[in-house]
N, C-alpha and C positions, 0 to 999 in steps of 0.2 A: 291767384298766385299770391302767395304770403310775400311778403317783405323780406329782405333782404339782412339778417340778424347783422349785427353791430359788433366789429371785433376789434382786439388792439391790434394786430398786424399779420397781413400774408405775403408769405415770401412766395416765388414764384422761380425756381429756379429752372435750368435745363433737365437734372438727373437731382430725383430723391430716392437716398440710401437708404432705409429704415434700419437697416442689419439685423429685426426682428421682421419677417421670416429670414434667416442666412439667406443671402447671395442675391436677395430681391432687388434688383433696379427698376425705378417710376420713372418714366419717362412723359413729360408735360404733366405735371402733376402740382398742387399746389401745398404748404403748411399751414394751416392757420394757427392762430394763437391769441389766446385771449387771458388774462389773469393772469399771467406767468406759465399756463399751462399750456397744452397741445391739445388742440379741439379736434382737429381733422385733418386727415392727408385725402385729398380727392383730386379727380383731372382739373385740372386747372380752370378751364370754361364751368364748371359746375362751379369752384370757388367763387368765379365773378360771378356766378348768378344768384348764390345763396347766401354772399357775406358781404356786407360792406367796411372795410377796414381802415382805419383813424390811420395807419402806413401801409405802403406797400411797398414790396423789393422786390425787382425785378433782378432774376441774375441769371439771362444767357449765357450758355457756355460754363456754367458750374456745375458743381454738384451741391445737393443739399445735406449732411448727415449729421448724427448724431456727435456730441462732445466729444473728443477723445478725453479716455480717463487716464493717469499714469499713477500708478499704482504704486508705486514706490519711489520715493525721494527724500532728499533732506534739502530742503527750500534755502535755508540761509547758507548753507556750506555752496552756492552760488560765489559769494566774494573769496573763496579756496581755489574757486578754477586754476587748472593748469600750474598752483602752486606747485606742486612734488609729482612731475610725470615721471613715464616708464620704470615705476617699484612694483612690486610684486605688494600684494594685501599687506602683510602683518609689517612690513619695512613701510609702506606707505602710511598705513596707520600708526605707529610705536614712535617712526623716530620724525617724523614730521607733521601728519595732520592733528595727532591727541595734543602735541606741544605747540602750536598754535593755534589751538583753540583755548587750551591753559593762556594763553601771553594776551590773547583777544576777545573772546567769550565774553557777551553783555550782553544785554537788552538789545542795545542802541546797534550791535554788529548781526543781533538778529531780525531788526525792522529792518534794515537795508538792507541785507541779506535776500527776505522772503521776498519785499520790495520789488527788487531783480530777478527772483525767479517768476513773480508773478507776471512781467514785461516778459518774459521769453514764452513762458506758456499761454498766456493770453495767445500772442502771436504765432505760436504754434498751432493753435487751436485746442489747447487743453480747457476742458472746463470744471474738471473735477482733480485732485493730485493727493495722494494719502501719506502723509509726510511724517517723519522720525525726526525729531531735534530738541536740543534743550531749547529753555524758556516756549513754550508752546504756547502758553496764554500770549505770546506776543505773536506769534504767528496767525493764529485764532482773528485777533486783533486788525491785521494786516486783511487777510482774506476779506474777514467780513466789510471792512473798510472799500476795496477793490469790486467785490463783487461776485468773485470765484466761489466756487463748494470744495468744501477738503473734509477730511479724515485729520484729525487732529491727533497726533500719536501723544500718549502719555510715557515718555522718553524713561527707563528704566537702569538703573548700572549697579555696582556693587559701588564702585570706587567714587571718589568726591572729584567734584568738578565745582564749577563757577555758579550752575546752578543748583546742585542738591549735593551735602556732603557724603548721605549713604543710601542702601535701598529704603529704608523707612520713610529716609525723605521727600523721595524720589513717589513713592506711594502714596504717602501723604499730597502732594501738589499734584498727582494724578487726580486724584477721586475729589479734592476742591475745586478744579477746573471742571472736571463732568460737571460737576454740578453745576458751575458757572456755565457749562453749554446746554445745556434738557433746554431743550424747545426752541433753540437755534435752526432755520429751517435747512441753512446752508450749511453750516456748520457738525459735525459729531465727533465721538472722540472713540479711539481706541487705543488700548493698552499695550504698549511699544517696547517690550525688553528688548535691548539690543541684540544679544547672542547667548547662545549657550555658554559662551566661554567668557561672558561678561555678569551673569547674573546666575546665582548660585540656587539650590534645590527651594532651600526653605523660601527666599524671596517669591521663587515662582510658582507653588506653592500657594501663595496668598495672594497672590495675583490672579491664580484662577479662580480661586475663590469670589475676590472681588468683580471679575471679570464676568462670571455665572451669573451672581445677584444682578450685577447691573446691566446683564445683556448688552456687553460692551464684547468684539474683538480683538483679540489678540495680535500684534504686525510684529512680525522678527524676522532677521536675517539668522537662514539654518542650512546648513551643508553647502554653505557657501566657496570654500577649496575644501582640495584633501587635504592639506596640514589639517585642517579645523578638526575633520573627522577621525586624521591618525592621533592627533594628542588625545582627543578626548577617550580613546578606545587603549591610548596606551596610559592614561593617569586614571579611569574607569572603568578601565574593560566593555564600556559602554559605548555606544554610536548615541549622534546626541539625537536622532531621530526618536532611538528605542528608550531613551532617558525623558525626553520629551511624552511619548507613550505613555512610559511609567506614570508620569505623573498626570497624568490625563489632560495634558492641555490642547491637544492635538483631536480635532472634529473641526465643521462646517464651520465654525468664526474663527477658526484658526487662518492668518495670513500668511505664507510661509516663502520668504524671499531668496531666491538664486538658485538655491536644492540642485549645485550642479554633481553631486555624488550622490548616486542614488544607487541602490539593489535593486533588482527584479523585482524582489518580494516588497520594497519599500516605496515603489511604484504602483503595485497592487494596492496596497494599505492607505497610499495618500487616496486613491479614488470611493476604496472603501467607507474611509473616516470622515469623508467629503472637506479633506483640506485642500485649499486654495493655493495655486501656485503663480508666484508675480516671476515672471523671466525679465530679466537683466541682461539681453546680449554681449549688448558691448562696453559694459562698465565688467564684464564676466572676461569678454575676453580683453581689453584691454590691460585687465592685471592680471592676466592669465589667471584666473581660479577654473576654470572648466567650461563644462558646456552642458544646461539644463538639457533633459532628455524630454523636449518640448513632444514632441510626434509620439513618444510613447506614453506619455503622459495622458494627452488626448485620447490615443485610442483606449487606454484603460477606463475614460470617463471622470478626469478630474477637471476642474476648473482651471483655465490658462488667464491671466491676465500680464497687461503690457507693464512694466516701472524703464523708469532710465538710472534708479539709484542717483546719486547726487551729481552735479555738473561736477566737483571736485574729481569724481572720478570717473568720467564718461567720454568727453567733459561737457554733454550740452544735458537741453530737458527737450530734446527735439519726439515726440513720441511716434512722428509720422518715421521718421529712420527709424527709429528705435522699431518698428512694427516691421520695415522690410528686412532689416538685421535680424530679426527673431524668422521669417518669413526664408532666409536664405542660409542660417545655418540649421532653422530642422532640418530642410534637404541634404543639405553635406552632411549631419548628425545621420542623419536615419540613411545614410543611399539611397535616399527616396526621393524624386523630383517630383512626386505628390505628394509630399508631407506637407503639413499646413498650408495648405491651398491659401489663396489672395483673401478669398471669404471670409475665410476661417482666423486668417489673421486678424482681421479688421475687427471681427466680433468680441478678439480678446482685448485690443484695443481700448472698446468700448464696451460693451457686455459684459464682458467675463471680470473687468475694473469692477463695472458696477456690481455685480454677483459680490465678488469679493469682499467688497464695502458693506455689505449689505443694502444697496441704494438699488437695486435692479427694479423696484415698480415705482422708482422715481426718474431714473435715469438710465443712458448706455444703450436706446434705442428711442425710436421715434412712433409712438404709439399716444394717440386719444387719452387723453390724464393726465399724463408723463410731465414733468418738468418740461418747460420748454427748452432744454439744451443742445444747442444744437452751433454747427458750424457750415460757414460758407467756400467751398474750393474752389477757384480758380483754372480748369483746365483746359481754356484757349491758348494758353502758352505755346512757343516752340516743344518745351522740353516734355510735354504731354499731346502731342500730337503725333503722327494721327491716331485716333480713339478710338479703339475696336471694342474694348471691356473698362467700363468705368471701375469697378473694383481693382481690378489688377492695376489700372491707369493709377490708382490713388496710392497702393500700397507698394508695386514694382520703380513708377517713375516719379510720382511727386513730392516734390518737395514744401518745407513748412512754409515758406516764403508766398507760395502760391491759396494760404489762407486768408478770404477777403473779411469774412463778421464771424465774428463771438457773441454767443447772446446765452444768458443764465437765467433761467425762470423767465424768461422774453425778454431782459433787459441786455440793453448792447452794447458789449464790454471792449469792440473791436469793429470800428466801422471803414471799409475800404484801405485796410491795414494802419488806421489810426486809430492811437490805444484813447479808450475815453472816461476809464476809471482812474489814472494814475497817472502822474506828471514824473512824463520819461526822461526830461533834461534832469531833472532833481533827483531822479534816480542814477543816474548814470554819472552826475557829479560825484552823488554819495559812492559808489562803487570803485571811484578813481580815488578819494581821498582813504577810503579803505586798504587799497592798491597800496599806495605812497605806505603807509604804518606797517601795512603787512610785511611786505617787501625792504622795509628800512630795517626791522627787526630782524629779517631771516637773513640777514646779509646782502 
């Protein structure tokens, strides 16, 4: 009998989730993990026989699964929470959220900013979040620093802001951060115009272009309300879909956020062109803009993945609600009380993020190679008992609270719900002295 190989750590929990194959539950099963990476999922008693591991975690009564990924956000717009509740979009953005970001927008409101989102997702059990905002090399900054994996959005606009005056600018401090990220292992960037109705032909235009050479992704928010798609159809004659089209930016790296107006035929075409669709529940329905046609979507064969859109207008980065909210209005969307099965959720969650990102043979399932990303749940709780289907258990009853470790390339970002990359009183001070200036200014 050979020796027992030498690993960094096996976990050991009650139920491991792989979500590659869908809907598989391991039961007494063990992770190992060596180098940051994922060596082996086997029965448990075979773990002990063939590894000997530098840690071990035992976790009764959990489950073991892969990261949640959340798929869209704006990481600093955290210290906006709950600023300008119950508006409708374009009242929410015009006359309150663009004007204090004008009065507050810096550097220093975006490290404290991500800061706090990174304290909530951690805790959440996010390990990956694809984020849209200015100053991004400070985000970038932030992550790397904490220990999280992001999608670094190259934030895009016509009009001047605090960080770039026009789109040239705004392109220009894209393609110098790429470059400042190539070989970041956690780290990548994609090219972020905000909206069709913020970033005009010719910009976009040279964005794909840029975007082609450098096999970088595209992340926008599109068909987000119907106002969006009635002005653009009555100053174009165009849908920004079929405008988007045109200009060919629309295939497989395209991200394409909230798409709650959508045609028949515009449903077909997203599966067709293999674009990526992030649903937004309840940052969707919260400002009433609509309801992504998640169930139809799937069955035509496009990509689903999970975002929360920014705590400003959610108002949390909770991606475990975020996934039953998506989970309980395909069913009321479609009449269908099998639309997006419990499975199926989970996979967008995490797979269909990772897809997205293009990070799926790194990440978003628990597979031999794979990043070690993974998270620990809690469900001896009351509020998860009794336990008939661990899937449904995760994404019908539990909540983020009942997240025990976070760990990124094996490293543990979250142990027994104690965060161990980021000093949470110093954040949470910074958040409050934020509070004070925000709130002093807005009356």
């Amino acid at each position: 009998m050979t020796d027992p190989r030498s690993v960094d750590l096996i976990v050991y929990p009650h139920w491991l989730v792989p979500v590659e194959p869908e809907g598989l539950v391991l039961e007494d099963h063990a992770l190992v993990v060596d180098g940051g990476e994922i060596v082996e999922l086997l029965p448990a008693d075979f773990a002990r026989q063939r590894y000997r591991a530098r840690q071990t975690l035992e976790r009764s009564g959990h489950a073991l699964l892969p990261g949640l990924v959340n798929a869209h956000t704006h990481a600093a717009m955290s210290l906006l929470r709950g600023l300008a509740d119950d508006r409708a979009l374009m009242d929410w953005l015009t006359h309150h959220i663009w004007p204090a970001e004008a009065a507050h927008l810096s550097r220093e409101f975006c490290r404290d900013g991500v800061l706090l989102a990174c304290a909530e997702l951690i805790r959440g059990g996010v390990t990956c979040f694809n984020d849209m905002y200015f100053f991004p090399e400070t985000t970038a900054a932030v992550v790397r620093e904490v220990g999280l994996r992001a999608a670094i959005g190259l934030i895009v606009l016509e009009f001047p802001t605090t960080y770039a005056q026009n789109a040239d600018e705004y392109l220009h401090k894209g393609q110098a951060l790429h470059d400042e990220l190539r070989g970041e292992p956690r780290l990548r960037p994609a090219f972020a115009p905000h909206a069709p109705y913020t970033v005009g032909d010719a910009a976009l235009s040279r964005l794909r272009v840029y975007a082609s050479e450098l096999a970088v992704p595209i992340h926008m928010h599109l068909h987000e309300t119907a106002h969006e798609v009635e002005q653009a159809q009555a100053e174009t004659g165009e849908r920004p879909w079929a405008r988007l089209r045109r200009l060919e930016l629309l295939g497989p790296e395209f991200i394409a956020v909230h798409m709650t107006q959508l045609t028949e035929q515009e449903i077909v075409e997203t599966a067709e062109l293999g674009v990526n669709i992030v649903h937004c529940p309840e940052s969707n329905m919260k400002l009433a803009s609509g309801f992504c046609p998640a169930a139809k979507l799937l069955a035509a064969g496009a990509n689903l993945a999970i975002g929360t859109d920014g705590a400003a207008s959610n108002n949390d980065l909770d991606v475990l609600g975020e996934t039953r909210s998506a989970a309980l209005l395909a069913k009321a969307v479609a009449g269908d009380a099998a639309a997006l099965p419990a499975a199926r959720a989970l996979t967008a969650a995490t797979l269909g993020g990772a897809r997205a990102l293009g990070w799926n043979e790194r990440i978003g399932s628990l597979r031999p190679g794979k990043a070690a990303d993974f998270i620990t749940v809690d469900l001896s709780a009351p509020e998860t008992q009794p336990l008939y289907d661990v899937i449904s258990q995760l994404v019908y009853a539990c909540g983020r609270q009942q997240v025990r470790d976070v760990f990124v390339d094996g490293r543990p970002l979250l142990h027994e719900r104690r965060l161990l990359s980021l000093d949470l009183d110093a954040t949470l001070a910074a958040a409050q002295r934020w509070r004070a200036r925000i709130a002093a200014a807005a009356g």
